[in-house]
Backbone as a ProteinNet text record, in pm:
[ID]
protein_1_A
[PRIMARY]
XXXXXXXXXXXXXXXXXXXXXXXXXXXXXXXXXXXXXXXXXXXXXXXXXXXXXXXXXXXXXXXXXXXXXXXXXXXXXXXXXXXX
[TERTIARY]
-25.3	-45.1	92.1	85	232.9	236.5	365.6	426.5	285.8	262.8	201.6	67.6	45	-101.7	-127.9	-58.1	-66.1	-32.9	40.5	33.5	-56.2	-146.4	-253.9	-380.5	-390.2	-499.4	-439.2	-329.1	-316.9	-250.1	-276.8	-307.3	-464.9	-539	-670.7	-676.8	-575.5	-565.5	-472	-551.1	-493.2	-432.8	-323.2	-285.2	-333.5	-461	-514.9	-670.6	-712.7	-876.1	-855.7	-1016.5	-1017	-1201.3	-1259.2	-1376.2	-1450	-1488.1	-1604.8	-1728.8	-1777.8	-1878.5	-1966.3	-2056.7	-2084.8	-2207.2	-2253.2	-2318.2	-2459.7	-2499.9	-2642.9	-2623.4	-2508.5	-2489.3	-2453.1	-2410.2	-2353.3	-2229.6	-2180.7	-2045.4	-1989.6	-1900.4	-1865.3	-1741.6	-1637.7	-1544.4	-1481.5	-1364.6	-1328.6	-1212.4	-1152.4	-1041.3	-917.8	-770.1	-692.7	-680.6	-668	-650.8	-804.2	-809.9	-930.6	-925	-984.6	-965.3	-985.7	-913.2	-985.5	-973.6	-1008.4	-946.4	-915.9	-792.4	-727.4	-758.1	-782.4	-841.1	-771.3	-657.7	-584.1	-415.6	-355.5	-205.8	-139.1	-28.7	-14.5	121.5	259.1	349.6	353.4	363.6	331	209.9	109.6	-26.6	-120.2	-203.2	-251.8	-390.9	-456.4	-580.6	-678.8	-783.3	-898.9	-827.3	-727.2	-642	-716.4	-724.6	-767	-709.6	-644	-546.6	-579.2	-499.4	-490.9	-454.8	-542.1	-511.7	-385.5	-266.5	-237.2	-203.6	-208.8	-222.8	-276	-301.2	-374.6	-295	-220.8	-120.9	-175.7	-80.7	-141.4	-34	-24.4	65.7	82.9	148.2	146.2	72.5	10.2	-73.5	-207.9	-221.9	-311.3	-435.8	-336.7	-376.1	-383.3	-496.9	-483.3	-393.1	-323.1	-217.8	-236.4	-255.1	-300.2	-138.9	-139.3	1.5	-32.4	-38.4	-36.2	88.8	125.9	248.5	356	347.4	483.4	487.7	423.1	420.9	347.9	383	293.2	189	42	23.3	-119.6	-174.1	-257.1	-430.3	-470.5	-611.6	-664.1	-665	-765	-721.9	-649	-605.1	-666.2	-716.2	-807.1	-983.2	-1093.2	-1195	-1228.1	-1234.4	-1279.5	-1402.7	-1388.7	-1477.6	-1576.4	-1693.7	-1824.7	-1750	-1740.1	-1621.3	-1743.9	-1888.8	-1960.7	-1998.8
-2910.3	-2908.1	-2916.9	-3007	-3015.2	-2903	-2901.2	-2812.6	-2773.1	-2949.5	-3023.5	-2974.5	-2996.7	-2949.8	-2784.1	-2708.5	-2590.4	-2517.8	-2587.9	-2558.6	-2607.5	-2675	-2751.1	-2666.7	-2592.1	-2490.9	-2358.6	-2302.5	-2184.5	-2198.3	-2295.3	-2264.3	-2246.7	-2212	-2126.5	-1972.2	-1953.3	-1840	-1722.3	-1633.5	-1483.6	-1369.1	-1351.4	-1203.2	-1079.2	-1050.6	-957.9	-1036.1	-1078.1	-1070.8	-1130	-1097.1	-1131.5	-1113.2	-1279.9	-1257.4	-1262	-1200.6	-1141.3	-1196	-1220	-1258.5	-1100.2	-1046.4	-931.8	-929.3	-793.2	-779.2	-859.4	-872.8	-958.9	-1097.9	-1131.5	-1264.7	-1326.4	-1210.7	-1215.8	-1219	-1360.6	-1338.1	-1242.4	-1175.7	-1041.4	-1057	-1008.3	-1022.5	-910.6	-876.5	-713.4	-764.1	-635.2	-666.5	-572.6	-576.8	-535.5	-404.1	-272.1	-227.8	-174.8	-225.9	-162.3	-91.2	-52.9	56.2	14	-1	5.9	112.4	94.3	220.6	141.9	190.5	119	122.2	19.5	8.6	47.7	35.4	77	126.7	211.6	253.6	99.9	82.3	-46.4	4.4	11.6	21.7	183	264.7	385	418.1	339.8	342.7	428.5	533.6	561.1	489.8	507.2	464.1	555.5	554.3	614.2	643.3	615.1	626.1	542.6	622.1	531.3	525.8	390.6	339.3	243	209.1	140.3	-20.1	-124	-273.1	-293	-327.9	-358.9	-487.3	-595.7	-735.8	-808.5	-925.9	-1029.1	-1147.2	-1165	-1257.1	-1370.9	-1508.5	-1574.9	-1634.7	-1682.8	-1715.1	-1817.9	-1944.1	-2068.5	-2122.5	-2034.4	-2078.3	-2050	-2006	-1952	-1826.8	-1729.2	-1583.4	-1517.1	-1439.2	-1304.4	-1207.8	-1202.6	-1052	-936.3	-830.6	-726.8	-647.2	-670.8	-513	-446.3	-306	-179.6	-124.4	-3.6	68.9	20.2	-118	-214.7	-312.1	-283.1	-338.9	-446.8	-566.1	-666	-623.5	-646.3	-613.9	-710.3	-822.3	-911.7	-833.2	-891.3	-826.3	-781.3	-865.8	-785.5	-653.7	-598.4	-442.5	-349	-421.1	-337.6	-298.8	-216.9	-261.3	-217.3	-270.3	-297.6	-206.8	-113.4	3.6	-73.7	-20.4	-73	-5.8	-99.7	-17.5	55.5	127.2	209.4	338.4
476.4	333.4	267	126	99.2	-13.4	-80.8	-137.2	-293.6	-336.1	-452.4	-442.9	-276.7	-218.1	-259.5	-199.9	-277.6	-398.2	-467.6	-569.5	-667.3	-592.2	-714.2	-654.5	-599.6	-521.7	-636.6	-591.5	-670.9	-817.6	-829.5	-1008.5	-1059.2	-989.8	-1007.3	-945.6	-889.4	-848.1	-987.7	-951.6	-1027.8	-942.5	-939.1	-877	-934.7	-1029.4	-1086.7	-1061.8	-955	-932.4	-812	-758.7	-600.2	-627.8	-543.4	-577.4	-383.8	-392.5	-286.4	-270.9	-133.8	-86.8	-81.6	-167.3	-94.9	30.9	94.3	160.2	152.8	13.8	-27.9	-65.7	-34.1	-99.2	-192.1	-301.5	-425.8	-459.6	-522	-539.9	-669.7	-617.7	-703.4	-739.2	-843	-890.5	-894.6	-835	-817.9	-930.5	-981.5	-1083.4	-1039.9	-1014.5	-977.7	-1121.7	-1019.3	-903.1	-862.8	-697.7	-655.2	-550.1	-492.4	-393.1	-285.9	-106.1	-39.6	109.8	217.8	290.7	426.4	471.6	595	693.5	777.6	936	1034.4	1007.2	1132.1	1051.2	1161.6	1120.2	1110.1	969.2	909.9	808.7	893.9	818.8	750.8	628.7	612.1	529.4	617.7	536.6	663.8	689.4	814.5	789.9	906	949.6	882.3	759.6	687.3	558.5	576.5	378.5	289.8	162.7	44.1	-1.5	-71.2	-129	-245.6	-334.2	-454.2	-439.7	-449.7	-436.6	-578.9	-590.5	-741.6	-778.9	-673.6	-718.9	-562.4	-536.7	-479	-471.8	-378.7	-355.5	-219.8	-228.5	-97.3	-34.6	61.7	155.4	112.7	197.2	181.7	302.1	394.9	532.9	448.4	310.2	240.2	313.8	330	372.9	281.1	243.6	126.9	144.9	113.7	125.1	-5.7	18	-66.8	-94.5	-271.1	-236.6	-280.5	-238.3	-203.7	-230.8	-280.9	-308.1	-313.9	-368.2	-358.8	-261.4	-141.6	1.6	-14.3	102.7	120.1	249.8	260	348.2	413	502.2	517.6	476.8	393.7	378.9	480.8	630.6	737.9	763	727.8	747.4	644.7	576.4	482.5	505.5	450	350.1	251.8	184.5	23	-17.3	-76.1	-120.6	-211.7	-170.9	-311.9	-467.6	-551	-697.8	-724.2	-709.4	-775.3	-748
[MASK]
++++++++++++++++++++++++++++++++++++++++++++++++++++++++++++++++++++++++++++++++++++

């Protein structure tokens, strides 16, 4: 993918939303900051911590990366709390 290539993808992207496939099939729209709780020990985050999402960033291999307390950290280390 070229430089043009991704940048013509993430100019639809927001670092304050992240939209979700949920459990029923519904696409859902979470809004920064959301909550989720950590899968595994991940830098100084432990494993069952609930923590604060505060923006939604992407790679250029186009990976979700979540920051957390300043930190960059790959979404699969997360899950994403029901916000209700």
């Amino acid at each position: 993918m070229t430089e043009q290539e991704l940048a013509e993808i993430l100019k639809y992207s927001s670092p304050n939303t992240l939209y979700v496939v949920a459990w029923n099939n519904l696409l859902t729209q979470l809004f920064c900051p959301f909550k989720v709780i950590v899968k595994h020990h991940i830098g100084e985050l432990k494993i069952g911590q609930k923590v604060w999402v505060d923006n939604v960033k992407v790679t250029s291999s186009l990976t979700t990366v979540f920051i957390v307390k300043g930190r960059a950290y790959y979404f699969y280390h997360f899950e994403i709390l029901d916000p209700e």
